[in-house]
SESEKE-988813 format. One record per atom (N, C-alpha, C): residue in one letter; x, y negated, z; chain; atom name. Coordinates in steps of 0.02 Angstrom, whole numbers. Layout:
N
<code = A c1 = X c2 = Y c3 = Z unit = A site = CA> $
...
END
This chain:
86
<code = X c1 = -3357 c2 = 1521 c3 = -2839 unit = A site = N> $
<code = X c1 = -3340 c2 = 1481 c3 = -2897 unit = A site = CA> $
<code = X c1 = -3388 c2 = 1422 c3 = -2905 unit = A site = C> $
<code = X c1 = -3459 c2 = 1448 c3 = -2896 unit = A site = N> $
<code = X c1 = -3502 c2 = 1370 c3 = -2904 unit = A site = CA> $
<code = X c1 = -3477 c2 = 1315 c3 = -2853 unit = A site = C> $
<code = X c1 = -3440 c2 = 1334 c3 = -2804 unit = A site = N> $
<code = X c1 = -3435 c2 = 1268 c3 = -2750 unit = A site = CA> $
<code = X c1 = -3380 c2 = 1223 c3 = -2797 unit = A site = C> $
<code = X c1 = -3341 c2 = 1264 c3 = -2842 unit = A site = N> $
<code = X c1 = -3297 c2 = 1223 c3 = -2891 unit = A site = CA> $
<code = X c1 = -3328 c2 = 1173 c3 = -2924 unit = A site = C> $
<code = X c1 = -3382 c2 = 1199 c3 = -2956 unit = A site = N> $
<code = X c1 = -3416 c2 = 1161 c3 = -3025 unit = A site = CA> $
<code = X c1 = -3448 c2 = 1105 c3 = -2986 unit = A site = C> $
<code = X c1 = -3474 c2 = 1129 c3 = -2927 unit = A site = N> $
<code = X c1 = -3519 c2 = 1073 c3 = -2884 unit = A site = CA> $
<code = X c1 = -3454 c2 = 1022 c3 = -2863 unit = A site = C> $
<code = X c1 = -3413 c2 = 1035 c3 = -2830 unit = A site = N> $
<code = X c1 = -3356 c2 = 995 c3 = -2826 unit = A site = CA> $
<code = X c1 = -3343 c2 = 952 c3 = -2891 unit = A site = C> $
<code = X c1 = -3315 c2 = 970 c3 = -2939 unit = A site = N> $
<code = X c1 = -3313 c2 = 948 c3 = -2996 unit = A site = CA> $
<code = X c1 = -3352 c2 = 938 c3 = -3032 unit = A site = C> $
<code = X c1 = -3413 c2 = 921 c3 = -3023 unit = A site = N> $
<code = X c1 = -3470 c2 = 872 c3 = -3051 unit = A site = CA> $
<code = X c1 = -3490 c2 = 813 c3 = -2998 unit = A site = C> $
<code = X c1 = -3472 c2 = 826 c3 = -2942 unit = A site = N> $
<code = X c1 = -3470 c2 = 747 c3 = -2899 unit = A site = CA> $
<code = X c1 = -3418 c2 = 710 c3 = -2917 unit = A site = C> $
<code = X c1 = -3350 c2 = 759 c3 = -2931 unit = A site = N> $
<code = X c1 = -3306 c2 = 705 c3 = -2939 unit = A site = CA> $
<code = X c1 = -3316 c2 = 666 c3 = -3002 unit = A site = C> $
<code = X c1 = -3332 c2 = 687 c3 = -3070 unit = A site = N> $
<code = X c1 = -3355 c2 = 679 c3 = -3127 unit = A site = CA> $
<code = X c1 = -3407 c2 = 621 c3 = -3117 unit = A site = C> $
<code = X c1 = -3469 c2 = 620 c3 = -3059 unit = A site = N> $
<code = X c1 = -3513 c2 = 580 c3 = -3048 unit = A site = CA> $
<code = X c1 = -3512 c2 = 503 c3 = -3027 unit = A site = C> $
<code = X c1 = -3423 c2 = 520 c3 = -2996 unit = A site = N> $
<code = X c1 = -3427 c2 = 455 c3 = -2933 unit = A site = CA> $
<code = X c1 = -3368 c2 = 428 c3 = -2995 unit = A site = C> $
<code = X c1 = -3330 c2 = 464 c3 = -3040 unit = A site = N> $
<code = X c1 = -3284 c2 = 410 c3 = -3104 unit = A site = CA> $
<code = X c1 = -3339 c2 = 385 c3 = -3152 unit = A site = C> $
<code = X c1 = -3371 c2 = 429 c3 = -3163 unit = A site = N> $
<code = X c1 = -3427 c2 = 374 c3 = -3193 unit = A site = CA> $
<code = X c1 = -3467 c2 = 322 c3 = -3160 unit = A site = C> $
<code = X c1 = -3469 c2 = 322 c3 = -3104 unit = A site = N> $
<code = X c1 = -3503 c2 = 259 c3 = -3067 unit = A site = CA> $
<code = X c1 = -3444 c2 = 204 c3 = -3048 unit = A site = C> $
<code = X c1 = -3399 c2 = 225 c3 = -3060 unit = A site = N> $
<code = X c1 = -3321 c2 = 178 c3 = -3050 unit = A site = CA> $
<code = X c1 = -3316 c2 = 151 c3 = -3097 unit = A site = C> $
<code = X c1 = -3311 c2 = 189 c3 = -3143 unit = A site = N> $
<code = X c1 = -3306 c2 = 156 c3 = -3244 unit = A site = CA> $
<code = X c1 = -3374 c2 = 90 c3 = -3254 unit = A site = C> $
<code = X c1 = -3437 c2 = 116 c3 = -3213 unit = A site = N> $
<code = X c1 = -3502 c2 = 69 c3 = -3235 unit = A site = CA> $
<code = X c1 = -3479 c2 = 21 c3 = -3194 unit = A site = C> $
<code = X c1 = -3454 c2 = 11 c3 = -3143 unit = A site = N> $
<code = X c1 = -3448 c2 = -33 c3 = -3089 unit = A site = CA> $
<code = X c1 = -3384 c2 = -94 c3 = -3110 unit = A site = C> $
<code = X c1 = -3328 c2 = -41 c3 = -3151 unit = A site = N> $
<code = X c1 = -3277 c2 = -102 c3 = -3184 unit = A site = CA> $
<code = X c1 = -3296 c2 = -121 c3 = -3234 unit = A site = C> $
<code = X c1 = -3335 c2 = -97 c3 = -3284 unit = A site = N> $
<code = X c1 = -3376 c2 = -133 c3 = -3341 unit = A site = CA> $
<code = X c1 = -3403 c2 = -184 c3 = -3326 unit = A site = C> $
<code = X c1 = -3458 c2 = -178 c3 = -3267 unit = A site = N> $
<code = X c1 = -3483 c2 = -247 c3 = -3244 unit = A site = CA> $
<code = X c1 = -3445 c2 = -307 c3 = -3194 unit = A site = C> $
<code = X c1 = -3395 c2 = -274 c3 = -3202 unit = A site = N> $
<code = X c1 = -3340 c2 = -333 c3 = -3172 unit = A site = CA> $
<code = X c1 = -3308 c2 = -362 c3 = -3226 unit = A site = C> $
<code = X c1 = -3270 c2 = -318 c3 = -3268 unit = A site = N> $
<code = X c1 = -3239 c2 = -373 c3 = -3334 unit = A site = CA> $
<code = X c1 = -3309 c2 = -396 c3 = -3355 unit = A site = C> $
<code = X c1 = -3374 c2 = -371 c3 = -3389 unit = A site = N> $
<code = X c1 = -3422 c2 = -402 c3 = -3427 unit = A site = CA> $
<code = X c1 = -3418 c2 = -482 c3 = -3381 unit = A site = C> $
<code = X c1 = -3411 c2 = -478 c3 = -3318 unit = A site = N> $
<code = X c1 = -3453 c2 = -526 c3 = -3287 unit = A site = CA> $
<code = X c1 = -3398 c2 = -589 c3 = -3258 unit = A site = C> $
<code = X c1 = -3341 c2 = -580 c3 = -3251 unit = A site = N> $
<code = X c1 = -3279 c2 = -602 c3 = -3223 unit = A site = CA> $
<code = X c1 = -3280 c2 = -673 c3 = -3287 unit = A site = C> $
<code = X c1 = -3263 c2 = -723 c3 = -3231 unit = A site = N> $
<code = X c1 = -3257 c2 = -793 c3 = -3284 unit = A site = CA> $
<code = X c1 = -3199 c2 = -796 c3 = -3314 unit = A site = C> $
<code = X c1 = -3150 c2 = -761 c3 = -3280 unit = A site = N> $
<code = X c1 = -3088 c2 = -772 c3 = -3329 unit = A site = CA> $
<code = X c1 = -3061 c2 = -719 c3 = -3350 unit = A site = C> $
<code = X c1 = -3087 c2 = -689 c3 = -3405 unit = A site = N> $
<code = X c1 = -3046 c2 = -622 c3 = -3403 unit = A site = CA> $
<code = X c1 = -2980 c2 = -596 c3 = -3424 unit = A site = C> $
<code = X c1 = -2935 c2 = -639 c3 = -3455 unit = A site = N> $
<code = X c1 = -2880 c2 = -645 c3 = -3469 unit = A site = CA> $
<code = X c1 = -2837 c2 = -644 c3 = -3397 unit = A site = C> $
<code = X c1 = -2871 c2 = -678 c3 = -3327 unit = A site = N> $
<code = X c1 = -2817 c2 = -688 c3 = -3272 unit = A site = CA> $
<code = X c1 = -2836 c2 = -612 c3 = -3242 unit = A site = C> $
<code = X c1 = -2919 c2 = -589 c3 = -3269 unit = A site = N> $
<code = X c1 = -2919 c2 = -522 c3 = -3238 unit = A site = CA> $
<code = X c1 = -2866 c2 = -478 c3 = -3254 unit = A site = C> $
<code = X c1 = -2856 c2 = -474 c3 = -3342 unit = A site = N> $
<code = X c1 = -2792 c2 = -443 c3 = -3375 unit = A site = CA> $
<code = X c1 = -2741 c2 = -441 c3 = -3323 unit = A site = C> $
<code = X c1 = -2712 c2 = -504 c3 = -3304 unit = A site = N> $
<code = X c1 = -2656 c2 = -509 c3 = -3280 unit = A site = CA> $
<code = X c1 = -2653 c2 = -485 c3 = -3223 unit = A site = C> $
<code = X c1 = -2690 c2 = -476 c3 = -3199 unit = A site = N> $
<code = X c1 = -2692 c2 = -450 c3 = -3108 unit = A site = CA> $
<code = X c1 = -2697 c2 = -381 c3 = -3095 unit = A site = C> $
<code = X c1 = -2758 c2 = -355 c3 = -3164 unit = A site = N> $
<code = X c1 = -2721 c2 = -273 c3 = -3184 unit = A site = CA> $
<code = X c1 = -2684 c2 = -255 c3 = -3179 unit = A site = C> $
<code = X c1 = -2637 c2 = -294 c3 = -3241 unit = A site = N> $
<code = X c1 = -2575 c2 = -265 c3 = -3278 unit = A site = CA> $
<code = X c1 = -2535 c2 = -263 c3 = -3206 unit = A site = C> $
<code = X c1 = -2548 c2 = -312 c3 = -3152 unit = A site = N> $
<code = X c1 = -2477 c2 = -316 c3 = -3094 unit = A site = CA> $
<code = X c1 = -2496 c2 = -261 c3 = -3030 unit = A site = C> $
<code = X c1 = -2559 c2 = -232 c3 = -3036 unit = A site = N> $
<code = X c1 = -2578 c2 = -193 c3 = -2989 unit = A site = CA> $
<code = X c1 = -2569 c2 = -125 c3 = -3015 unit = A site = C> $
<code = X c1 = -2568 c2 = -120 c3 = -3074 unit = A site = N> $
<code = X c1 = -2564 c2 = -74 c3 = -3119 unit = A site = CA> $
<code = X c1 = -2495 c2 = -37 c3 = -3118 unit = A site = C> $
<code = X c1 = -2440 c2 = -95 c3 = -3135 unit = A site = N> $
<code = X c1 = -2388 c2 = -94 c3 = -3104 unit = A site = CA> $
<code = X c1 = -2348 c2 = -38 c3 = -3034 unit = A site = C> $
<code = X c1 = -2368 c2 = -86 c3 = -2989 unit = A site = N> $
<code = X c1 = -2375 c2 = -52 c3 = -2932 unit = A site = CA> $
<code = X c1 = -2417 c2 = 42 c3 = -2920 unit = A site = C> $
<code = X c1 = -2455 c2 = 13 c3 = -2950 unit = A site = N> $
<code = X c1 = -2498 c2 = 96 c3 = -2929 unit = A site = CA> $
<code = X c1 = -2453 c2 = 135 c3 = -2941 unit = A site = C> $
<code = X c1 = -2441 c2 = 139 c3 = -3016 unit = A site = N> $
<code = X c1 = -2401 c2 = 182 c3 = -3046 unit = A site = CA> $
<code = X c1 = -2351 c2 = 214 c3 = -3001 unit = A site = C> $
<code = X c1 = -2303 c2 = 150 c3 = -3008 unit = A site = N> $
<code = X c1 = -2256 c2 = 167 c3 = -2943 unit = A site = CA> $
<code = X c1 = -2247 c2 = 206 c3 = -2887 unit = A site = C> $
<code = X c1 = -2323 c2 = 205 c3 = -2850 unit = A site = N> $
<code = X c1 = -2364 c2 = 240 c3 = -2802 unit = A site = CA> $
<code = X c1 = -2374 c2 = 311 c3 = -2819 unit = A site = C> $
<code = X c1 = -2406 c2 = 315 c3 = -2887 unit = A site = N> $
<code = X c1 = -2429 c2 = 382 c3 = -2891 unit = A site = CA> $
<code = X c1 = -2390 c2 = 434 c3 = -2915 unit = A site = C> $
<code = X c1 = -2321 c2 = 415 c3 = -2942 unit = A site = N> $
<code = X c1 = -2244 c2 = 435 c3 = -2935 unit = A site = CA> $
<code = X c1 = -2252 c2 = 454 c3 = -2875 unit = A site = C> $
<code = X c1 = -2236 c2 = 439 c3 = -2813 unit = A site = N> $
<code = X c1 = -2190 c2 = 428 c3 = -2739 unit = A site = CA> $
<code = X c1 = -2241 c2 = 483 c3 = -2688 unit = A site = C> $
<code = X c1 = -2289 c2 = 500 c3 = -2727 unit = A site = N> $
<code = X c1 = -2337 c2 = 560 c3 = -2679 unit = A site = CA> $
<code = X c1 = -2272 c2 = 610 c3 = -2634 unit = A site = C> $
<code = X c1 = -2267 c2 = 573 c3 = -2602 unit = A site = N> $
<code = X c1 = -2238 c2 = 661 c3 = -2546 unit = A site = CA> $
<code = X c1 = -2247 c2 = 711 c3 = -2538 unit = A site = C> $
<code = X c1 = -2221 c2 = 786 c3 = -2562 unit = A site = N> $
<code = X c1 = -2223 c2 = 854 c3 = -2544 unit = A site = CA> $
<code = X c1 = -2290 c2 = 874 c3 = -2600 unit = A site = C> $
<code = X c1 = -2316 c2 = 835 c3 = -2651 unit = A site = N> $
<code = X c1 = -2359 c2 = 873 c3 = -2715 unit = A site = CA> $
<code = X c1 = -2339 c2 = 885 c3 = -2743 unit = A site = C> $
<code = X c1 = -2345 c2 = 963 c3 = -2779 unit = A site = N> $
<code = X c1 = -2314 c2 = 992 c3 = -2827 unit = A site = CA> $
<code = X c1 = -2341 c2 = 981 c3 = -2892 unit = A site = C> $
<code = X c1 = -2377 c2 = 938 c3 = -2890 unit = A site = N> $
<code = X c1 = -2423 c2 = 910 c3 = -2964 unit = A site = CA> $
<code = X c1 = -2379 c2 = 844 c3 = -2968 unit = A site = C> $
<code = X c1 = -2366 c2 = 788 c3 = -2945 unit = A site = N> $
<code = X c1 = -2343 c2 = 731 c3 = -2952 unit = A site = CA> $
<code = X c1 = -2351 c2 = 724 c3 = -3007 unit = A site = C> $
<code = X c1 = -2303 c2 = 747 c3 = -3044 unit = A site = N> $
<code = X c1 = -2291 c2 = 708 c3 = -3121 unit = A site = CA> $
<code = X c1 = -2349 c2 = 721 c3 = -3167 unit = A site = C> $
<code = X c1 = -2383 c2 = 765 c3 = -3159 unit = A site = N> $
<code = X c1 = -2443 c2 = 785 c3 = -3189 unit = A site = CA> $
<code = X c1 = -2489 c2 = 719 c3 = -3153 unit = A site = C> $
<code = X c1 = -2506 c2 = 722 c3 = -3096 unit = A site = N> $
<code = X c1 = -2533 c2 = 675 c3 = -3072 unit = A site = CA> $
<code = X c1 = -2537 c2 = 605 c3 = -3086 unit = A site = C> $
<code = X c1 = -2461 c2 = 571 c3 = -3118 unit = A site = N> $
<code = X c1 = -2449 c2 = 523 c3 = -3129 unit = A site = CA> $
<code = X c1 = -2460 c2 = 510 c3 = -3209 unit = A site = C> $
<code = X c1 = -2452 c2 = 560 c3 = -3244 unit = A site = N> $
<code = X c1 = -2477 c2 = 562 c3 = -3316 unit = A site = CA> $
<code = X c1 = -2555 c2 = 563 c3 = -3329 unit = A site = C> $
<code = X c1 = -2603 c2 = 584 c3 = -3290 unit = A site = N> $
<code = X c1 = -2673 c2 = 592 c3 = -3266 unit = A site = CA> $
<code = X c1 = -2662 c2 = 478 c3 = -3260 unit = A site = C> $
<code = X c1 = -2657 c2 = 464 c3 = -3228 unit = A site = N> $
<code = X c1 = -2657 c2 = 414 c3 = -3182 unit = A site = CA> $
<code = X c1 = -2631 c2 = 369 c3 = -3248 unit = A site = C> $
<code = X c1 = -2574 c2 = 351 c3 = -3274 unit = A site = N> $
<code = X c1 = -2555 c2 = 328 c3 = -3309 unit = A site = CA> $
<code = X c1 = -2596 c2 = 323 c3 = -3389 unit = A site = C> $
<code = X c1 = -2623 c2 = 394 c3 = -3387 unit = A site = N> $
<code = X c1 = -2659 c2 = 393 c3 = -3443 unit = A site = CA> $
<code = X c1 = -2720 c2 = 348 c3 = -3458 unit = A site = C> $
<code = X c1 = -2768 c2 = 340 c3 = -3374 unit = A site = N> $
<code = X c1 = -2822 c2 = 328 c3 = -3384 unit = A site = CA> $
<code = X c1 = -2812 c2 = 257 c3 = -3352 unit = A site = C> $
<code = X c1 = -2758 c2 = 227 c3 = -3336 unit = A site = N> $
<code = X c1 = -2730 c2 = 156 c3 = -3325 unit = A site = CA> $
<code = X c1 = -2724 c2 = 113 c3 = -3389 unit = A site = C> $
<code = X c1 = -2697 c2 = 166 c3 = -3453 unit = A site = N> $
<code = X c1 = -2682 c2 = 142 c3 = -3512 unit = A site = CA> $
<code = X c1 = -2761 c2 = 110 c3 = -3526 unit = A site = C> $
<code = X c1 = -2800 c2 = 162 c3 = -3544 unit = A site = N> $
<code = X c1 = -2866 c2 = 159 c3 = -3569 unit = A site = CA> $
<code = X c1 = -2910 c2 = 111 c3 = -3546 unit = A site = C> $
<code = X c1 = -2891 c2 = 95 c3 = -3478 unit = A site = N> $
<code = X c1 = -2916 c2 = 35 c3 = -3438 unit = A site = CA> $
<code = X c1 = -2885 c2 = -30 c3 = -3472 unit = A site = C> $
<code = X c1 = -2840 c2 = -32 c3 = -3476 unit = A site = N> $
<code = X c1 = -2818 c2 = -98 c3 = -3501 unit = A site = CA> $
<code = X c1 = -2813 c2 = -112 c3 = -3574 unit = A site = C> $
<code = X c1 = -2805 c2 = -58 c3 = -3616 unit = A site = N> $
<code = X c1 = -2852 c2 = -77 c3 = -3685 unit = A site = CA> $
<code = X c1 = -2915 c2 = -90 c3 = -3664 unit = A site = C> $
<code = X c1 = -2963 c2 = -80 c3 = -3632 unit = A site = N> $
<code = X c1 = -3018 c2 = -99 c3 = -3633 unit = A site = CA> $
<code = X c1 = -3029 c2 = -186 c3 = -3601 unit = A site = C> $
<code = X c1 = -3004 c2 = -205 c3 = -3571 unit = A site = N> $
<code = X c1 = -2982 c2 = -257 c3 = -3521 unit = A site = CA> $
<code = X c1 = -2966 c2 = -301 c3 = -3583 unit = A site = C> $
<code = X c1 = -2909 c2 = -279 c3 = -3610 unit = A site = N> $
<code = X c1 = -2894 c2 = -327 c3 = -3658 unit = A site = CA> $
<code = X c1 = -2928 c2 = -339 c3 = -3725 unit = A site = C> $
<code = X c1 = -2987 c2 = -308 c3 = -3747 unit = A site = N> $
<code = X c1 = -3031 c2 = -306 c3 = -3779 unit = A site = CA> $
<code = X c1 = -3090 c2 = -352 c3 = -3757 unit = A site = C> $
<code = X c1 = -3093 c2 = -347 c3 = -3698 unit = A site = N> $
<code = X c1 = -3161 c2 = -386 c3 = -3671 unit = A site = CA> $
<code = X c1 = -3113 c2 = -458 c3 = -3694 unit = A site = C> $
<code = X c1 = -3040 c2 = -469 c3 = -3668 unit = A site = N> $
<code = X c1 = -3021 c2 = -531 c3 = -3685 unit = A site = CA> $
<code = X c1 = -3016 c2 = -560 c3 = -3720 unit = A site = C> $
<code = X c1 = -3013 c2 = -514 c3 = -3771 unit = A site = N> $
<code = X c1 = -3018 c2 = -535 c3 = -3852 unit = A site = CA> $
<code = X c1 = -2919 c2 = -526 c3 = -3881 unit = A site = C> $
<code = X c1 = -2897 c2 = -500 c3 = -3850 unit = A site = N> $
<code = X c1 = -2829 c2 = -496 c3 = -3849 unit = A site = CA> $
<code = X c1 = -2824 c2 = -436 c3 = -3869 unit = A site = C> $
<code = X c1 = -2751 c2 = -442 c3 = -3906 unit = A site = N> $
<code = X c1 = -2719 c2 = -372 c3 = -3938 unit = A site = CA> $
<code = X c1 = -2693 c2 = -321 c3 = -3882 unit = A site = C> $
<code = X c1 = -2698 c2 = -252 c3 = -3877 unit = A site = N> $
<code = X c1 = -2693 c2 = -220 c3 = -3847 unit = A site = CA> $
<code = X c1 = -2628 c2 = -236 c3 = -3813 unit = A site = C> $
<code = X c1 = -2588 c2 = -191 c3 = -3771 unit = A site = N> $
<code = X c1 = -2515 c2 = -183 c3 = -3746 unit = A site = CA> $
<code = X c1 = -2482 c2 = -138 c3 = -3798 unit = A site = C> $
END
């Protein structure tokens, strides 16, 4: 069971170093409104993607995981812009 928790505290380790790493990209990005927009169109797409997984029996769980924390990304995105949420 600990190889779980150890598993799942790297993974926990490396979204928080993802999260610090896009913070200092919107903080730092000169235009962040065109960042918005390039989100919102990749964002797009992913989604799409994380639907279309072949032969997982999680998918839709997967894509609600995915979708969820896509949302939260782009309220935040659009906050740095000074813009009203989606």
């Amino acid at each position: 069971m600990d190889h779980w928790h150890e598993a799942l505290a790297a993974i926990r380790a490396q979204q928080a170093v993802h999260e610090l790493a896009l913070k200092a990209l919107i903080q730092s990005h000169p235009q962040p409104a065109a960042l918005l927009d390039t989100w919102k169109a990749l964002r797009a797409e992913a989604v799409a993607d994380a639907y279309a997984l072949p032969g997982h029996r999680h998918n839709e769980a997967l894509g609600e995981h995915f979708q969820s924390y896509a949302e939260a990304w782009t309220h935040e995105l659009s906050q740095v812009c000074g813009l009203p949420p989606p």
